[in-house]
C-alpha positions in Angstrom: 135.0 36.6 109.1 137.7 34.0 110.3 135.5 33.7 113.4 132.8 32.5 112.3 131.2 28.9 112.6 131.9 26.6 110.1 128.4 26.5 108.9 128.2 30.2 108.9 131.4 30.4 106.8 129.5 27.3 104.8 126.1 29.3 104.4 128.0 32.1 103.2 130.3 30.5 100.3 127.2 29.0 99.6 125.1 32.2 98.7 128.1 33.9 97.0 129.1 30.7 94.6 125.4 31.1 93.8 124.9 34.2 93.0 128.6 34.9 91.2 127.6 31.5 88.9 124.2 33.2 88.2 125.6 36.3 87.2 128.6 34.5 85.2 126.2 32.5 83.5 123.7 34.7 82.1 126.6 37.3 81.0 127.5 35.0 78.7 124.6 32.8 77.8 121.0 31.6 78.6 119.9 28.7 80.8 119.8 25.2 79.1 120.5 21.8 79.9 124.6 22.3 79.6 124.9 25.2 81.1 123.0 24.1 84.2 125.7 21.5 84.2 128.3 24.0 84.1 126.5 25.9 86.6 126.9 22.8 88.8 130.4 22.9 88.8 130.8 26.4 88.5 128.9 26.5 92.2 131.3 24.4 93.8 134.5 26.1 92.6 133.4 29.5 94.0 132.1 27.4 97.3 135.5 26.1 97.4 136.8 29.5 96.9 135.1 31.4 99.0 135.2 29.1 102.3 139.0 29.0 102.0 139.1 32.7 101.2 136.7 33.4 104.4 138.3 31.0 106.3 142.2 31.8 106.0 143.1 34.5 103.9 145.1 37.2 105.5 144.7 40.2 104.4 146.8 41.6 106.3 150.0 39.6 105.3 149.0 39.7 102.2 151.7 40.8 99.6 149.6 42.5 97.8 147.6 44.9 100.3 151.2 46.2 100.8 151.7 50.3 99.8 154.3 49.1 97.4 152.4 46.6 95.3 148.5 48.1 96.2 149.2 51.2 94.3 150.1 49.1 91.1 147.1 46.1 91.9 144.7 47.9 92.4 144.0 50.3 89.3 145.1 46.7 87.2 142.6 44.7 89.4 139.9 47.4 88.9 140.5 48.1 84.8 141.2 44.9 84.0 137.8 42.9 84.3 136.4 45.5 82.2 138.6 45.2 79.6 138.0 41.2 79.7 134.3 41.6 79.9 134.0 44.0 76.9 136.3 41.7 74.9 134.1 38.1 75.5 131.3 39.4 76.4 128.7 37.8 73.6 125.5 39.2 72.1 122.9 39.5 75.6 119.6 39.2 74.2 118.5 36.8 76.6 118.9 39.7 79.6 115.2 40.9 78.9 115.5 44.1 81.3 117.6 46.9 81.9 117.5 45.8 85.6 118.7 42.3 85.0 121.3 43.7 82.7 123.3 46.1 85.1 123.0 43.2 87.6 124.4 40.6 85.5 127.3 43.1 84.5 128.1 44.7 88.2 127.9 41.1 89.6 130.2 39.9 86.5 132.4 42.4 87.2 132.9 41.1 90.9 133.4 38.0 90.7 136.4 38.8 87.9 137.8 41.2 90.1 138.3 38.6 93.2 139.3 35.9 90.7 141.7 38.1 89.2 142.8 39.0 93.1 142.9 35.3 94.3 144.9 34.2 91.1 147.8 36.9 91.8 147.7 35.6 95.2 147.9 32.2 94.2 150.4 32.7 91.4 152.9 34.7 93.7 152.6 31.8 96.1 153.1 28.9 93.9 156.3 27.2 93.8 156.8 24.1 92.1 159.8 23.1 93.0 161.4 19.4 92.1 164.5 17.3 91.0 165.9 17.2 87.3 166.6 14.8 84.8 169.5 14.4 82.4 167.2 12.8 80.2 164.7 16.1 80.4 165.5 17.9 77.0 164.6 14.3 75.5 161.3 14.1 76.9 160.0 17.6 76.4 161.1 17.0 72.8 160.1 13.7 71.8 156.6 14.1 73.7 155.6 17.1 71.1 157.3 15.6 68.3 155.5 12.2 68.2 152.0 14.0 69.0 152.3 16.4 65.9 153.6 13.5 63.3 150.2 12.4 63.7 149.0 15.5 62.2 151.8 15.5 59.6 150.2 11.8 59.0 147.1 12.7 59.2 147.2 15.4 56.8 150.1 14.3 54.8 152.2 15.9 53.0 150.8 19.0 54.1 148.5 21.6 54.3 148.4 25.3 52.3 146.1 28.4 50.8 147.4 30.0 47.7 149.7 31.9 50.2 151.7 28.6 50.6 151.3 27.7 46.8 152.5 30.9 45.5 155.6 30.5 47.9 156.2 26.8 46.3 155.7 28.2 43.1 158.6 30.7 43.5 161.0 28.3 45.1 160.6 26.0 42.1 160.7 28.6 39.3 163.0 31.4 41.0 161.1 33.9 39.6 161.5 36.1 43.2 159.0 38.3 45.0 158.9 39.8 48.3 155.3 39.7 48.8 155.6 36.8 51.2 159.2 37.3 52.9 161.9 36.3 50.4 164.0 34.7 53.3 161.4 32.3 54.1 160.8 31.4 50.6 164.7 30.8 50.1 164.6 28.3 53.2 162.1 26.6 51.4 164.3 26.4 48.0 167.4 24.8 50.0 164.8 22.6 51.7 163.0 20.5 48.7 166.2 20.0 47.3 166.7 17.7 50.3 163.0 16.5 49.3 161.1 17.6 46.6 157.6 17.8 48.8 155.6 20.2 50.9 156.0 17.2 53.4 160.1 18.7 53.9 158.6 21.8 55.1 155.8 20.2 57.2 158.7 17.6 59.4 160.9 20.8 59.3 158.2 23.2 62.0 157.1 19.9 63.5 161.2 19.6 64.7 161.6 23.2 65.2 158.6 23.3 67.3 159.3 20.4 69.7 162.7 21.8 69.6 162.0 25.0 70.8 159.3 23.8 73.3 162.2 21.4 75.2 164.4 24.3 75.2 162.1 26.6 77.2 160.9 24.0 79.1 164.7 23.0 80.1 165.3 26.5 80.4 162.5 26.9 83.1 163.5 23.7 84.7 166.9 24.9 85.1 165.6 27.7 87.4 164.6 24.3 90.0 161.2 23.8 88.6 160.0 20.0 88.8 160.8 18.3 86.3 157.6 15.7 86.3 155.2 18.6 86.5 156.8 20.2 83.4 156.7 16.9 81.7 153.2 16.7 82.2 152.6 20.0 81.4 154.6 19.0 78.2 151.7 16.4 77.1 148.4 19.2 77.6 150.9 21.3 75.1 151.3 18.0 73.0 147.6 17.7 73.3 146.8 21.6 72.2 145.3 21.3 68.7 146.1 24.7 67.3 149.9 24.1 68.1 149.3 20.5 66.1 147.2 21.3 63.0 149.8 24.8 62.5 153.1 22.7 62.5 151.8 21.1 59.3 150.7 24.7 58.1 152.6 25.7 55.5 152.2 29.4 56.1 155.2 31.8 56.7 153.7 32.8 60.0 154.1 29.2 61.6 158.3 29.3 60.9 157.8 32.9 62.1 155.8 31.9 64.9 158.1 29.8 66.4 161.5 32.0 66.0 159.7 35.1 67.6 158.6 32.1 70.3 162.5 31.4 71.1 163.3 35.0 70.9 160.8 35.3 74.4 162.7 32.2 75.8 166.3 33.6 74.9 165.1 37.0 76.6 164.0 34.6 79.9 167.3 33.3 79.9 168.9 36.7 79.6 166.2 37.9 82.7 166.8 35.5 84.8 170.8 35.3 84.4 170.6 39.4 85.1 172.5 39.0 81.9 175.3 36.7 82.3 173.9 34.2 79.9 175.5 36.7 76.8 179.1 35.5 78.4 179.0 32.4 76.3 179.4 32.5 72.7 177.4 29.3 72.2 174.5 31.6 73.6 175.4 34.3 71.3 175.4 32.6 68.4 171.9 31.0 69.1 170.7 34.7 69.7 172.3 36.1 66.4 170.4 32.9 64.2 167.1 33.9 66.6 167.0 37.1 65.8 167.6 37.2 61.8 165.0 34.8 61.8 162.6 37.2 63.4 163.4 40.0 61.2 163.7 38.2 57.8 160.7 35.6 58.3 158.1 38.7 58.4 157.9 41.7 57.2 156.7 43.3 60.2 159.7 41.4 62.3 162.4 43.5 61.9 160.4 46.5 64.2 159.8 44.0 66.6 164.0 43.4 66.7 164.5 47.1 66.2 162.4 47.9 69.9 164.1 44.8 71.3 167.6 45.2 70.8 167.4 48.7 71.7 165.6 47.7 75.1 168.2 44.8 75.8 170.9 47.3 75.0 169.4 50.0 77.9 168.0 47.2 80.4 171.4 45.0 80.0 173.7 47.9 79.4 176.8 45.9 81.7 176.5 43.5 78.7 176.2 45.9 76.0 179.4 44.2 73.6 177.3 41.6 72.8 174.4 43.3 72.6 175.7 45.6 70.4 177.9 43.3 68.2 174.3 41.0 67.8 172.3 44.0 66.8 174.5 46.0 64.2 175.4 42.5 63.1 171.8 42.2 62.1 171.0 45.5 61.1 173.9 45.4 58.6 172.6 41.8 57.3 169.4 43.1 56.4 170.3 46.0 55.0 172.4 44.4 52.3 169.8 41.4 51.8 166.7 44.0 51.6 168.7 46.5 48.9 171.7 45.6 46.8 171.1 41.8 46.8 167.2 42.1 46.3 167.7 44.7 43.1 170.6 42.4 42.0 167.9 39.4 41.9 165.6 42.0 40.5 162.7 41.1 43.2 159.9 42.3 42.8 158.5 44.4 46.4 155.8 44.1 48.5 153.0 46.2 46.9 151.4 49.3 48.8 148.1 48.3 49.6 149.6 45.1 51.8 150.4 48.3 54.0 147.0 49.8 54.0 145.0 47.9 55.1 143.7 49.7 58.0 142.8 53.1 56.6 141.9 51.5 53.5 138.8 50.0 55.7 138.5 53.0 57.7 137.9 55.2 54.3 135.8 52.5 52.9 133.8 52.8 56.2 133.6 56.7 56.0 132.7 56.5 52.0 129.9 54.5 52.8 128.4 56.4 56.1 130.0 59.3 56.5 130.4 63.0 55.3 133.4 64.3 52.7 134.6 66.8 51.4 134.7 67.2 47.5 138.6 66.8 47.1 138.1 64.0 49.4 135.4 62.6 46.9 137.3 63.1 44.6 140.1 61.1 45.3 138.9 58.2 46.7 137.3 57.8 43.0 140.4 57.8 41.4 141.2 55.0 44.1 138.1 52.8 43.6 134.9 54.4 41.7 132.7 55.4 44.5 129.5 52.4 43.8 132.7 49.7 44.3 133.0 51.1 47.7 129.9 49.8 49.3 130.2 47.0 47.0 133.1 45.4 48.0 133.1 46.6 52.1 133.5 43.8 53.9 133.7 45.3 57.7 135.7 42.3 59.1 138.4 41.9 56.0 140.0 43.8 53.2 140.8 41.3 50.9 137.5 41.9 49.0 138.3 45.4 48.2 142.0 45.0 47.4 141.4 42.2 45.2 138.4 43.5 43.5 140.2 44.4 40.0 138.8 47.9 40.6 141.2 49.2 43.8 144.1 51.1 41.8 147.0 50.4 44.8 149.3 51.9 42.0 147.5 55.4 42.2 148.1 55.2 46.0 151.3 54.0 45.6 152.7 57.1 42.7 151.8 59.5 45.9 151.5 58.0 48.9 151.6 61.6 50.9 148.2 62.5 48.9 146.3 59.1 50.1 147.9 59.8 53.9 146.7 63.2 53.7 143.2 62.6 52.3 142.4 59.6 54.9 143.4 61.3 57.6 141.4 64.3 56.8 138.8 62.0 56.7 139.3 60.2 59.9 139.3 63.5 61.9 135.9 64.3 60.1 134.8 60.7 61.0 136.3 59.6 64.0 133.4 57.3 65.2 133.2 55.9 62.0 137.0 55.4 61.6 136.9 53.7 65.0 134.2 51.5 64.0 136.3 50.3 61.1 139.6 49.9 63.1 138.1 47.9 65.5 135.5 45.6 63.7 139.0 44.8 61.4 141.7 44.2 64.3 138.6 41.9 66.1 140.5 39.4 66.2 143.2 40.9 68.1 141.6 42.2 70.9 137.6 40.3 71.1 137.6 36.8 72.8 134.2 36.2 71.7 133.8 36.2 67.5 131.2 39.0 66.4 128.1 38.4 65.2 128.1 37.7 61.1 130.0 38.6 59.3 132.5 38.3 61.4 134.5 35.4 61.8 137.8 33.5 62.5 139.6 31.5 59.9 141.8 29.3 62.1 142.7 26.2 60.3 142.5 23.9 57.2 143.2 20.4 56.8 144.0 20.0 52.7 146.1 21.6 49.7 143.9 23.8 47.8 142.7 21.6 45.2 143.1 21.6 41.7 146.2 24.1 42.0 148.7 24.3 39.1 151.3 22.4 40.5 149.4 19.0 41.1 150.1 19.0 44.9 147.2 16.8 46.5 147.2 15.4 50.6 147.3 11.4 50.9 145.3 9.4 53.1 147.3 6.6 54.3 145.2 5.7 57.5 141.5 6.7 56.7 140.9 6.1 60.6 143.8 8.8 61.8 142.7 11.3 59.4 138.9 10.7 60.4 139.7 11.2 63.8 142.1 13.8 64.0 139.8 15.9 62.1 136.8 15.7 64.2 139.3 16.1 67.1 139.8 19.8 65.3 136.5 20.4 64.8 135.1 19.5 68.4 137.5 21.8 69.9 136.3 24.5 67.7 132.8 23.8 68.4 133.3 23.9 72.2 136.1 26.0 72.4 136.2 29.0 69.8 136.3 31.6 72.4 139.0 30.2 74.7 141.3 28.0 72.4 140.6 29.1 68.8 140.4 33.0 69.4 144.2 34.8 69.6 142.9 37.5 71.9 142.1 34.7 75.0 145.8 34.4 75.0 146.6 38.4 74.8 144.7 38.2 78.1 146.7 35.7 79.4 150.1 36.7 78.5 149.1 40.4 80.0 147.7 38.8 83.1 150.6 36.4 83.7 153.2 38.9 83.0 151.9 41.6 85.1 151.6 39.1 87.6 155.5 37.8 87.2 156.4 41.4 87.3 154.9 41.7 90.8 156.2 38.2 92.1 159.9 38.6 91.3 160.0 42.1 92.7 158.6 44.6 90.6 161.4 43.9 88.0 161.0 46.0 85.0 163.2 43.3 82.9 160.1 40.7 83.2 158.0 42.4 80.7 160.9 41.8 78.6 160.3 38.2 78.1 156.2 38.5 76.6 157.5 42.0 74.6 158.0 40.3 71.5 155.4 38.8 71.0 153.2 42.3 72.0 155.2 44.2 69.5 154.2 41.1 66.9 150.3 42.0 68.3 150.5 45.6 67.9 152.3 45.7 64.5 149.6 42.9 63.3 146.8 45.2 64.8 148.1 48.1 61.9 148.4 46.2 58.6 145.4 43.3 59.7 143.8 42.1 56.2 141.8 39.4 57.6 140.8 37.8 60.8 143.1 34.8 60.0 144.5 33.2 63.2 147.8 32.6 61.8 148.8 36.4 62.1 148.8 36.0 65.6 149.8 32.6 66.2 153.0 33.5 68.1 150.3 33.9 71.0 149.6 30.4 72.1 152.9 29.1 72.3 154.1 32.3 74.2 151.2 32.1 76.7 152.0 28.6 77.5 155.2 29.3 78.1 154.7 32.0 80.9 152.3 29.3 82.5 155.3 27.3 83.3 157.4 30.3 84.4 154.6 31.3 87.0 155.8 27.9 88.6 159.3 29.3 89.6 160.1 29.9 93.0 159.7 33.6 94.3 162.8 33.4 95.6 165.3 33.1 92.5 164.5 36.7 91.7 165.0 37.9 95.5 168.9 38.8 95.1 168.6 40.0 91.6 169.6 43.2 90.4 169.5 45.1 86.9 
């Protein structure tokens, strides 16, 4: 098509924007005043688009139309759009006939799949190479820090659910439970003796996360990016309101959060080095303090560092000393923490049903529609009387049933092998409706677009539950600041709860951008590496999910930001690398 006039290349583009913005449109939404202005713009993207794609894209040179990489792109460029589709795609009402509906979806479906195309392309391309600064760390710290002190002003000291107050609680009374990781409520003991206020907690993530966020950026910039581009890149990240309003979250999943983020940026380093960065002990060190954060600061961290440190071990295996000495190291620390120190403190454990979430929804699910047996009956009555089933079911949540007063988790818990065996049973009887449940409670993990009522997302709060026993209560200092930042909040969840304020929009992301490092530095195996923590983190949430809280899955965001940045490194750093 190269040969063609201008105009005809013009008239073209022209005809294909239109109808790709059509079909987009109307997947998602019907025509109104807004969208037609979105329409507008979406029309000249895909113009733009598709004159330079007619006009100068060689398919033939193309990287990816080579054997080695088409076998790979092409079943990932074909499955996919589908998978993104059937995650955002909304309820479709407005499509009136069947007709219009397979149009909108085949037409849909293209224009993903040459996005998706031109975007790998691009991405393989892109090189954004540029000078350094001595003076670089400071900037990609200070711009985050000052940005997210206006939350911790705005907000001040604090904000926290019963989850946070039960933590304070225990860290003033010592009165120990492992419900909410022990660890994590310690570091909060040591910390309000420095200041007796949620507000020590609050300054303590807003440091750690402008901390870690200069350290990845300087890690990235050490591999030649520019450092102006990642400094501006630096203020959108300042500007991202779910990474400001969770620094001043007091939830164990923020602090979390941001060591499983580091872990991914320590596992860059190590990628990019081809290991050499384990020769200095400074580096060591910083992994060992990572990684018993990781596995202390949830309870479903320490898999997540199980799977890694056995991968590093078998990918890195010339640097397997340190390796080895990090991960039994570790291993051996949690060990003794988790047994003889616990019982010596006499903590109390993490009850069962914090565990069974899942098939607790799935048997819920199946009590209420399905077919069982009578020994199956049977025991799910001695669980929860068989009316409280139906009564309590909320498809999107557990939390309802668990903390009805009339779910007997210590029944489950005196024979765990009877519940396992009885809700299995069920769930091969039931598999549809066992599906149902498992993915109407993980929504939140995998759909982009929030389900019709009653689903939801809970992603932030901007007080201290009021009237709590301990007398904790925010401050407004600047009525103005607090105003503001608020409605700053809301708008972007108004306007943006399927992109910004749903975790699974940046699942996609980090998939798509991995996938698409692997194939620009070489088909390297190590680069899944660097976005496997925070997958294992997804997965492990997707099988203990109580709620569709955003906080569970918060590690997403900064993680996907982060592998924006890496995109702009220079093919060639990778070219003479070996594992």
């Amino acid at each position: 098509m190269t040969n063609l006039s201008p105009f005809i290349r013009l008239m073209v583009s022209a005809v294909v924007s239109f109808i790709a913005t059509a079909g987009i449109i109307s997947f998602y939404e019907p025509f109104y005043p807004f969208t037609m202005f979105i329409g507008a713009i979406l029309i000249c993207l895909f113009m733009l688009l598709a004159y330079r794609a007619i006009t100068s894209f060689s398919w033939n040179n193309s990287i990816l139309f080579s054997r080695s990489y088409l076998k790979w792109i092409l079943p990932f460029g074909l499955i996919f759009p589908v998978l993104l589709m059937a995650s955002s795609a909304p309820d479709q009402s407005h499509i009136e006939t069947y007709f219009m509906l397979m149009s909108v979806y085949l037409v849909t479906y293209l224009v993903y799949v040459c996005l998706l195309f031109i975007g790998i392309a691009q991405l393989i391309q892109l090189d954004i190479s540029g000078s350094s600064s001595k003076f670089s760390f400071l900037v990609y710290f200070v711009i985050p820090f000052l940005a997210w002190l206006v939350y911790f002003i705005a907000f001040f000291p604090a904000t926290m659910t019963p989850d946070s107050l039960s933590q304070w609680g225990q860290a003033h009374s010592y009165d120990w439970s492992n419900w909410h990781p022990l660890v994590h409520t310690w570091l909060l003991t040591v910390l309000v003796q420095i200041w007796d206020s949620p507000g020590v907690l609050a300054l303590f993530q807003v440091f750690m996360m402008a901390l870690v966020w200069a350290y990845g950026m300087k890690s990235i910039e050490k591999q030649g990016v520019s450092f102006v581009w990642l400094s501006l890149f630096t203020v959108l990240v300042a500007a991202w309101p779910v990474l400001g309003i969770y620094s001043v979250s007091l939830w164990k999943d923020v602090l979390y959060s941001i060591v499983l983020f580091l872990f991914c940026v320590l596992t860059f380093n190590i990628v990019f080095s081809r290991g050499t960065w384990l020769t200095q002990k400074s580096n060591l060190l910083l992994l060992f303090i990572t990684s018993l954060g990781v596995a202390f600061f949830r309870h479903n961290g320490f898999p997540v560092f199980l799977v890694m440190g056995i991968l590093l071990l078998i990918v890195f295996r010339k640097h397997w000393k340190p390796l080895c000495a990090n991960f039994i190291a570790v291993l051996a620390i949690y060990i003794v923490v988790t047994g003889p120190i616990f019982s010596a403190l006499d903590v109390r454990p993490t009850e069962a049903k914090e565990a069974l979430g899942i098939p607790t929804q799935q048997m819920a699910n199946i009590v209420i529609n399905g077919d069982l047996t009578e020994d199956q009956e049977a025991y799910v009555s001695n669980v929860m009387p068989l009316p409280m089933w139906e009564k309590f079911y909320h498809p999107y949540k557990v939390d309802p049933i668990k903390f009805s007063g009339e779910y007997d988790d210590t029944f489950i818990a005196n024979d765990l092998g009877a519940f396992l065996k009885v809700w299995s049973g069920m769930v091969i009887q039931n598999p549809g409706l066992a599906m149902e449940a498992f993915l109407k409670e993980t929504s939140i993990v995998w759909q982009m677009h929030e389900p019709k009522k009653p689903g939801y997302t809970s992603n932030f709060l901007t007080y201290i539950y009021k009237d709590n026993e301990y007398g904790l209560e925010n401050k407004i200092f600047f009525p103005s600041i607090t105003s503001n930042v608020k409605e700053y909040l809301e708008d972007s969840e108004k306007n943006f709860l399927t992109t910004i304020w749903r975790p699974a929009s940046y699942l996609f992301a980090i998939v798509f951008l991995t996938f698409t490092a692997w194939m620009k530095f070489y088909k390297r195996a190590s680069m899944w590496l660097i976005s496997l923590p925070v997958l294992l983190n997804i997965g492990s949430v997707a099988a203990t999910l109580p709620a569709q809280d955003f906080r569970y899955l918060f590690s997403n965001v900064p993680v996907a930001l982060f592998l924006i940045a890496m995109m702009w490194i220079g093919q060639t750093k990778m070219r003479d690398a070996h594992e």
